[in-house]
N, C-alpha and C positions, 0 to 999 in steps of 0.2 A: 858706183853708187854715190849717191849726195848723201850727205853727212849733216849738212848743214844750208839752209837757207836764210839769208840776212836780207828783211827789207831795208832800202834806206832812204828817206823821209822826201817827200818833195811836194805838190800844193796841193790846196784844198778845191772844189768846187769852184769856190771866188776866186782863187790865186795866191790864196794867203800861204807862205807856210806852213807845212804841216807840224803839228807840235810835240814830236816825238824825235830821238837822234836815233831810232835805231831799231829794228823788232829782229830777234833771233827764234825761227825756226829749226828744232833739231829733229832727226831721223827717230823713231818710234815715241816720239811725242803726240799726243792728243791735243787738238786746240779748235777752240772754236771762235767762229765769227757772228760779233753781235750787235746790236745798233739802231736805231731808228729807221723808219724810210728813207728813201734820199741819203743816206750818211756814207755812204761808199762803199759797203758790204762786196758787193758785185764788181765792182772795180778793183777792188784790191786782189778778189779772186782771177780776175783776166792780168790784171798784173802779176800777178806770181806762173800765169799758166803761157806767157808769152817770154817770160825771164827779161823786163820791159829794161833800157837802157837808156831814161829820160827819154824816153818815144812813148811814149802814152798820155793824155790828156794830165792825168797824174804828175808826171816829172819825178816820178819814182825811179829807184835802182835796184836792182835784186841783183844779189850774190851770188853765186854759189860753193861753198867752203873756203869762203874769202876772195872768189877770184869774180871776175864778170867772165860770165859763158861765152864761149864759141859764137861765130854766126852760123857754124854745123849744129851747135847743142838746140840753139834757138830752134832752126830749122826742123831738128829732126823729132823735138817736143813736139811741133805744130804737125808733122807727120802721124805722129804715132797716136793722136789723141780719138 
């Protein structure tokens, strides 16, 4: 079981830096996503749903309870979805 999910920051739409060090997701937390059109809403959700490893348009990094995932975890999220 995950425990914990840590986004970690990488670029905007333009390429800018994204201007956060950090987003901590925990286990039976409620959270929601919010934002304008265009703002990355949906992106952020494919990135957490692929556990992205600076492979995404993004250049983001997720966690999982501190560690980077498996290329079995990756794998087998994208299986079971």
């Amino acid at each position: 079981m995950i425990h914990q999910i840590r986004i970690l920051p990488g670029a905007d739409k333009n390429g800018k830096p994204e201007n956060y060090s950090e987003i901590d997701l925990k286990s039976g937390e409620l959270y929601t996503i919010v934002g304008n059109t265009g703002s990355g809403k949906s992106r952020l959700i494919k990135d957490l749903e692929q556990f992205v490893q600076q492979d995404s348009v993004s250049q983001r990094t997720i966690l999982l309870d501190g560690r980077l995932p498996s290329p079995e975890e990756r794998l087998n999220i994208s299986r079971n979805r």
